[in-house]
C-alpha positions as CSV (number, residue, x, y, z in Angstrom):
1,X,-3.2,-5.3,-1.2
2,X,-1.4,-7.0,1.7
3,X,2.5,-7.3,1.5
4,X,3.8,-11.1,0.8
5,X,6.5,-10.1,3.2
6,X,4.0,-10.9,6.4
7,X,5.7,-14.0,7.6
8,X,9.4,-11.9,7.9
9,X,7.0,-8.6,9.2
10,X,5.8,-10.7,12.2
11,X,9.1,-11.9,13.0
12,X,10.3,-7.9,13.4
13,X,7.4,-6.6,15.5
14,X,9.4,-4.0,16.8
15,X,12.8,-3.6,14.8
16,X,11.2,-0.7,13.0
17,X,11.2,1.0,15.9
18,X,14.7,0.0,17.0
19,X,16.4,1.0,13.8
20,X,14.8,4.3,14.7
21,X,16.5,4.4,17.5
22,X,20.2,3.6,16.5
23,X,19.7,5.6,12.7
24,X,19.6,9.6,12.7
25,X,16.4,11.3,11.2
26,X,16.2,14.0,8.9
27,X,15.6,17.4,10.5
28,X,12.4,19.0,9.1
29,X,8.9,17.2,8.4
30,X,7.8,14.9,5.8
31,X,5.0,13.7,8.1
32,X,1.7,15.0,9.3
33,X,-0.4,13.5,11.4
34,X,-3.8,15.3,12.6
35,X,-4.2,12.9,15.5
36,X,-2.2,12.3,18.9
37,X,-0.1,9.0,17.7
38,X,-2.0,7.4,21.4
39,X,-5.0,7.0,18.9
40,X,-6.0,3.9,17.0
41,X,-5.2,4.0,13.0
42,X,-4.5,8.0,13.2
43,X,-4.6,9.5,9.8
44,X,-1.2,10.5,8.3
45,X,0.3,11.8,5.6
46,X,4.1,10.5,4.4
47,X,6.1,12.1,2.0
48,X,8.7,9.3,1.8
49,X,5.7,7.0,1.0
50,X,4.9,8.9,-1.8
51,X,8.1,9.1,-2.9
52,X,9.1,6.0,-2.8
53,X,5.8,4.6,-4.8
54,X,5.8,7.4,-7.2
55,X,8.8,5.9,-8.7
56,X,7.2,2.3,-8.6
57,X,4.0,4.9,-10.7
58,X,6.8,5.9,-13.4
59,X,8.0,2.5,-14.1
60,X,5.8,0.1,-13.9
61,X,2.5,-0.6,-16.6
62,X,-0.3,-0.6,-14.4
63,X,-2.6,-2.8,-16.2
64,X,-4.7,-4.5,-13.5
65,X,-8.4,-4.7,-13.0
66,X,-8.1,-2.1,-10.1
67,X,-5.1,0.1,-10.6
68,X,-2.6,0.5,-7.9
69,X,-1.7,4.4,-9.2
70,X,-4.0,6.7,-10.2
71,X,-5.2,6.4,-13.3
72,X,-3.0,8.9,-16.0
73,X,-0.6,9.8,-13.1
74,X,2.6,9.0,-14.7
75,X,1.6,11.1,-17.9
76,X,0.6,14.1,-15.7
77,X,3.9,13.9,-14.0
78,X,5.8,13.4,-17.6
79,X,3.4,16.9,-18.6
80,X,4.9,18.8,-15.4
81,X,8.4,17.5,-15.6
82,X,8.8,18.6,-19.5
83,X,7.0,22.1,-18.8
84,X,9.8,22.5,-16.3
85,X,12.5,20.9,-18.5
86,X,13.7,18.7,-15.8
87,X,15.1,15.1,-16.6
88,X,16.6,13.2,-13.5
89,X,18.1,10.1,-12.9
90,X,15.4,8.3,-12.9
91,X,14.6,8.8,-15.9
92,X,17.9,8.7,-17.3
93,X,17.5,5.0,-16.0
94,X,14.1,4.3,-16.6
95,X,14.8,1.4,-19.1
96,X,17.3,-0.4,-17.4
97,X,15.2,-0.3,-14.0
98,X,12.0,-1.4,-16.2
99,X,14.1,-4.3,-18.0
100,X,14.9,-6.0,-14.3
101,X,11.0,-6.5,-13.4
102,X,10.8,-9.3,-16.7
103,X,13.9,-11.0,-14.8
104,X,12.8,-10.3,-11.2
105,X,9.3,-10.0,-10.9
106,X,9.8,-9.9,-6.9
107,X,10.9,-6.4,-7.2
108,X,7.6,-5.2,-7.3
109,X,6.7,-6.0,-3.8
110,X,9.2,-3.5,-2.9
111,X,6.2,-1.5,-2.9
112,X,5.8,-1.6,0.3
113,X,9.0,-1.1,2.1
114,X,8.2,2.6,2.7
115,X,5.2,2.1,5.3
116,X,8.4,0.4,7.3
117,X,10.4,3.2,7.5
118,X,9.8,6.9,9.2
119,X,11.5,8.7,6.8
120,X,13.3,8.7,3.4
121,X,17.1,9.5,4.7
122,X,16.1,6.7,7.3
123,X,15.3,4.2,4.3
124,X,18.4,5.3,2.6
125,X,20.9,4.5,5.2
126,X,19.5,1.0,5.9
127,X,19.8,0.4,1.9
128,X,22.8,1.4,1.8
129,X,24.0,-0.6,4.6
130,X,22.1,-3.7,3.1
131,X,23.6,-3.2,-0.2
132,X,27.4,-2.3,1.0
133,X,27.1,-5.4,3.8
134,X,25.6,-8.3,0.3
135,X,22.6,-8.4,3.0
136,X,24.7,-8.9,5.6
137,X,26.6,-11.7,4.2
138,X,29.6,-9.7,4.5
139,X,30.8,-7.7,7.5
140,X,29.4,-7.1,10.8
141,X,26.1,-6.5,11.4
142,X,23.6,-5.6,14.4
143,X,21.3,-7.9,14.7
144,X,18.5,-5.8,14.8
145,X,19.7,-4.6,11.8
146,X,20.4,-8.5,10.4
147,X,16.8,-8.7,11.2
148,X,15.7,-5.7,9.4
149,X,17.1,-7.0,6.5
150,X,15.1,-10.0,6.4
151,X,12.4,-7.9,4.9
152,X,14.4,-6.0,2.4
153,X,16.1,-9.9,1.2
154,X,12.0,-11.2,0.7
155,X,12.1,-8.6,-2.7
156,X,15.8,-8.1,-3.1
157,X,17.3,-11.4,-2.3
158,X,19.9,-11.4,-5.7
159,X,23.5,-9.6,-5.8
160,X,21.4,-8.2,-8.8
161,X,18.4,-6.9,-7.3
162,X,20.0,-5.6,-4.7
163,X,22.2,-3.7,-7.4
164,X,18.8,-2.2,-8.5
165,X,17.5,-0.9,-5.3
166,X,20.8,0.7,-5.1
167,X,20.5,2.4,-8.4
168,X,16.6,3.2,-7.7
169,X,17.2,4.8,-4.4
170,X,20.5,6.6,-5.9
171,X,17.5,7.4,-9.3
172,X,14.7,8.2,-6.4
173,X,17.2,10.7,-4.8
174,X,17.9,13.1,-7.8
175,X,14.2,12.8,-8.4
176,X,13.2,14.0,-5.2
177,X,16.0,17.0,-5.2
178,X,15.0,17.9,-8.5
179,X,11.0,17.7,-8.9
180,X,9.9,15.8,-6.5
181,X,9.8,17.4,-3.2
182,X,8.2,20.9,-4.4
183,X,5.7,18.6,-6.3
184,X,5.0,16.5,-3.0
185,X,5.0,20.2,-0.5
186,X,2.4,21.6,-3.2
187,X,-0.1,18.8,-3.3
188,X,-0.1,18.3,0.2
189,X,-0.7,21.9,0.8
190,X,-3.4,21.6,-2.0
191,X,-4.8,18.2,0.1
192,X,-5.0,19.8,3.5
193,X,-8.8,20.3,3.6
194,X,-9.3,16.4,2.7
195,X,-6.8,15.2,4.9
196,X,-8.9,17.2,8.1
197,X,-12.0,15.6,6.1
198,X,-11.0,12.0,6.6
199,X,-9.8,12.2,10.1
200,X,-12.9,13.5,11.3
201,X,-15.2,11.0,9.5
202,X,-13.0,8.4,10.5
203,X,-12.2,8.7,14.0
204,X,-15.2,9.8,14.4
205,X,-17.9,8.1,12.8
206,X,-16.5,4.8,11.3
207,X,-13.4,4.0,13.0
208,X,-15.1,3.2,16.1
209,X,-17.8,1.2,13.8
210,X,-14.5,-0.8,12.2
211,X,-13.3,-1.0,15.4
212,X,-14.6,-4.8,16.8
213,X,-13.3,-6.4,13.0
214,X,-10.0,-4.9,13.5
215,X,-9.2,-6.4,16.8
216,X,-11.0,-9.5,15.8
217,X,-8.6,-9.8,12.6
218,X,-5.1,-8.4,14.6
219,X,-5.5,-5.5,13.2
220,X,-6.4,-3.3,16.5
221,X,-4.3,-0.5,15.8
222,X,-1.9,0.8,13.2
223,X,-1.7,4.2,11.1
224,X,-3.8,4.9,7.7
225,X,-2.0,6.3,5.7
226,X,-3.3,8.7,2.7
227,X,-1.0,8.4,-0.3
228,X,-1.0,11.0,-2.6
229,X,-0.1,8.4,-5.9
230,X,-2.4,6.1,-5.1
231,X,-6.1,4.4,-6.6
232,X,-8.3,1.7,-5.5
233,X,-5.2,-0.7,-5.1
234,X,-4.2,0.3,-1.6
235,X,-0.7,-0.6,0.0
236,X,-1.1,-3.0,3.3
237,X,1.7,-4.2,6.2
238,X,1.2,-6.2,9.0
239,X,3.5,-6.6,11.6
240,X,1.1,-7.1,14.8
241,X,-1.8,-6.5,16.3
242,X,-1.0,-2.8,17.5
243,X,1.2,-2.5,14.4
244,X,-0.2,-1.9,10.9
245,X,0.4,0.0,8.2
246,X,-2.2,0.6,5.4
247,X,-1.8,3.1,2.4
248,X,-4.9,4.4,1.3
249,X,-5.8,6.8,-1.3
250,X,-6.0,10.9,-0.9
251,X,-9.3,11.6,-2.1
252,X,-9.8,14.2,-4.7
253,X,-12.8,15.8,-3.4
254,X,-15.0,13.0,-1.4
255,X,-13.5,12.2,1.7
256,X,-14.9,8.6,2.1
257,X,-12.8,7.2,-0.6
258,X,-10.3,6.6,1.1
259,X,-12.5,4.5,4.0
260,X,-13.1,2.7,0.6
261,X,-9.4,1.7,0.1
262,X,-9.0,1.1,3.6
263,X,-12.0,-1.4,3.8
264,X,-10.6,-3.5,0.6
265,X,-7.4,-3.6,2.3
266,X,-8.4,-4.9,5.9
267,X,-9.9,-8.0,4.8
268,X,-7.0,-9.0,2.8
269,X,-6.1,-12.0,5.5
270,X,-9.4,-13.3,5.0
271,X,-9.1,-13.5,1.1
272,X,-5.6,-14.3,1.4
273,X,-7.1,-17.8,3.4
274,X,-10.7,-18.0,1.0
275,X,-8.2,-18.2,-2.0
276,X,-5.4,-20.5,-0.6
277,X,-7.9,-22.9,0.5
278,X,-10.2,-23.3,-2.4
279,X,-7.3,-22.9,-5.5
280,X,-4.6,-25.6,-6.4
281,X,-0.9,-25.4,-6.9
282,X,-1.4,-24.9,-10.6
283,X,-3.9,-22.1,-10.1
284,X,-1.3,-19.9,-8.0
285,X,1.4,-20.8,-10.7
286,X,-0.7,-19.7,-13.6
287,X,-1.9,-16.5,-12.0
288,X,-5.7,-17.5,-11.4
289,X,-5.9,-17.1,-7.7
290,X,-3.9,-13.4,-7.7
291,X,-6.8,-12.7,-10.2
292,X,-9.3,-14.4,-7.6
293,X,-6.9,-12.5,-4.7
294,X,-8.3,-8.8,-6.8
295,X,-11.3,-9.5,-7.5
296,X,-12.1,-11.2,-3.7
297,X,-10.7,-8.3,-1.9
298,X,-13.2,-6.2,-3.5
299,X,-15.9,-8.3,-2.5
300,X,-15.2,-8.9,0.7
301,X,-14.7,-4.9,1.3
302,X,-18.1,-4.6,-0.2
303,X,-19.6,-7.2,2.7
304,X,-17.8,-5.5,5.3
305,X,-19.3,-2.3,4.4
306,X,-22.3,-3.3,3.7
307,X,-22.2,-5.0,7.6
308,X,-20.6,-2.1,9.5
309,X,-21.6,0.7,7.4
310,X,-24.7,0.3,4.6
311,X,-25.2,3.8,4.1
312,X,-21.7,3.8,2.3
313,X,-22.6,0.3,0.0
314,X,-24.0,2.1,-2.5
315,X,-20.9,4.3,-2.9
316,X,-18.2,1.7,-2.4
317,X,-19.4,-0.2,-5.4
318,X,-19.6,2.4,-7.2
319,X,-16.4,3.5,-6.3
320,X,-14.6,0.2,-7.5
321,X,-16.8,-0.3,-10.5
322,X,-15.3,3.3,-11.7
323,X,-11.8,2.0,-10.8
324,X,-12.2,-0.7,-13.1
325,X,-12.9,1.5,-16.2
326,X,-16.5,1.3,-15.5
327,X,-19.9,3.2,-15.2
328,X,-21.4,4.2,-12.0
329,X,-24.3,4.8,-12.8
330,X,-27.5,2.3,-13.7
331,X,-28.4,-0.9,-12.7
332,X,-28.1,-2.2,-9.1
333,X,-24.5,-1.3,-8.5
334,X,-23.9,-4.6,-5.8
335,X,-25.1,-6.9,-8.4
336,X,-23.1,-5.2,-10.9
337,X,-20.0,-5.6,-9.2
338,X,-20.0,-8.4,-8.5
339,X,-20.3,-9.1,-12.4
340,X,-17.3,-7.3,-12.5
341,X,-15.6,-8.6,-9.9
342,X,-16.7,-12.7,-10.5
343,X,-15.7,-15.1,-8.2
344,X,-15.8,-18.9,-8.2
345,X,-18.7,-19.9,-5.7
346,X,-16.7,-21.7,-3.3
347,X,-13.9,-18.8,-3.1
348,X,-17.4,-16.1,-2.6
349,X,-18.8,-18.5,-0.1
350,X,-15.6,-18.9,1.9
351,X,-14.8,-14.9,2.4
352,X,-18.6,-15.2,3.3
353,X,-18.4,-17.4,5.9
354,X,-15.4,-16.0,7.5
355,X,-16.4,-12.8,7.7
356,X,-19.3,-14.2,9.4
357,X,-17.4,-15.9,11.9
358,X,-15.3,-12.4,12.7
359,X,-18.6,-10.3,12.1
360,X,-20.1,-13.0,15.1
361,X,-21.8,-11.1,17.4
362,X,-21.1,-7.3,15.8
């Protein structure tokens, strides 16, 4: 899913990079990449990423249709953590995080501050310096930075909420020193083959097939992202054109999962506009159109790959119908899908028709 922050993203095209810039990085890795950075969407690997959404994993109930975290993640990590009889801070102050999501439900797009960020010590500083400077209603403050902060103030605009990033970065830290960090250098080391797996089948065989819909949509290059936490639910920035982010998941065993993830995410502007159009004020109160908003994005992957890449159509539905809790196996699984996955006719027939119009000529 795409973040809600676009509108401030746009506005910093290239702040991320300038907070680089004037910010010291942490010495050592955290970030692999197994393609020169000139290339379009190289594959990556981010340990501050999956840091920073494995805490979102142990707080938050993952109830939706298609879960954002794999499926029994936070009871595996629970498991490993009591074998090892360690307890951290964050979950010494798992309660009172959970309890501010009731009051602040914008908290959870916080989600996706990582994928604007290089590293974790880098995310840290610029909290802090949001946090100490009341989002830089106190104090002087660069205005790149002032900028910058524009994104962190779309999720934690309150004195409050901004008292609970403090408190979840400050929880996030002890977890990483404790558990997290040997847990994050062992499954990577355990995910190395997959990682080589989906770079090679996607710069090689279905980038350059995605290629034409990513420039067509502003999407021409970025960096894909394989995130160790999470499911079918993927993680998506925009800032420009040459300058995307999108979280997908590491696959298990089958590397074209996460070209799965990644092709429900990149048509998220196009449901985004289906379900705006064709939904009223009340519907987006109630809920309706984010339900529209899930169920569309998987649809509209399922065109797209079904246009640029039929051989996989087959395995994306089944794919999504086994993220939902479902079989998949039996029955034609496209039809079955979209059974799962229902859509009002307009909504469908809108995502249909724009894709047509970007798909024009492919």
């Amino acid at each position: 899913m795409r973040s809600t922050t676009r509108s401030s993203a746009l506005r910093i095209a290239t702040i991320s990079l300038l907070v680089v810039a004037c910010i010291p990085q942490a010495s050592g890795g955290g970030a692999t990449t197994t393609q020169p950075r000139a290339a379009a969407w190289p594959v990556l690997t981010r340990s501050h990423v999956d840091l920073w959404l494995h805490g979102y994993a142990m707080l938050l109930r993952d109830t939706a249709t298609v879960p954002v975290f794999r499926r029994g993640y936070r009871d595996r990590i629970r498991a490993d953590k009591a074998q090892k009889s360690i307890t951290t801070l964050l979950d010494a102050n798992r309660e009172r995080l959970q309890s501010r999501f009731g009051l602040s439900p914008g908290l959870v797009n916080g989600q996706f501050l990582p994928l604007y960020f290089s590293s974790f010590d880098q995310m840290r500083q610029v909290i802090d310096m949001f946090v100490r400077t009341e989002g830089g209603r106190q104090g002087a403050v660069d205005q790149t930075l002032a900028q910058f902060f524009a994104v962190l103030s779309q999720s934690f605009a309150s004195a409050a909420d901004r008292e609970w990033l403090r408190l979840y970065t400050e929880s996030l830290e002890d977890e990483r020193r404790k558990f997290y960090q040997e847990y994050w250098t062992r499954e990577h080391g355990n995910h190395l083959a997959q990682v080589r797996a989906v770079d090679s089948l996607w710069q090689q065989v279905y980038r350059p097939r995605f290629q034409r819909f990513l420039s067509n949509t502003q999407q021409e290059s970025g960096d894909l992202v394989l995130a160790l936490t999470l499911g079918g639910e993927g993680r998506t920035v925009n800032f420009s054109s040459r300058q995307n982010a999108v979280a997908s998941t590491m696959p298990d065993s089958d590397a074209v999962d996460a070209i799965f993830v990644f092709a429900h995410e990149v048509t998220s502007s196009i449901v985004g506009s289906a379900v705006n159009d064709n939904t009223t004020p009340n519907d987006q109160r109630s809920g309706l159109a984010g339900r529209y908003m899930t169920a569309g994005a998987v649809r509209a992957g399922a065109i797209l790959v079904r246009r640029l890449a039929p051989e996989l159509s087959a395995g994306y539905a089944r794919y999504y119908l086994m993220q939902a809790g479902q079989s998949g196996t039996g029955g034609d699984l496209n039809v079955r899908l979209a059974t799962v996955f229902p859509l009002p006719e307009l909504i469908a027939q809108a995502i249909e028709r724009q894709l047509d119009v970007v798909l024009g000529g492919i």
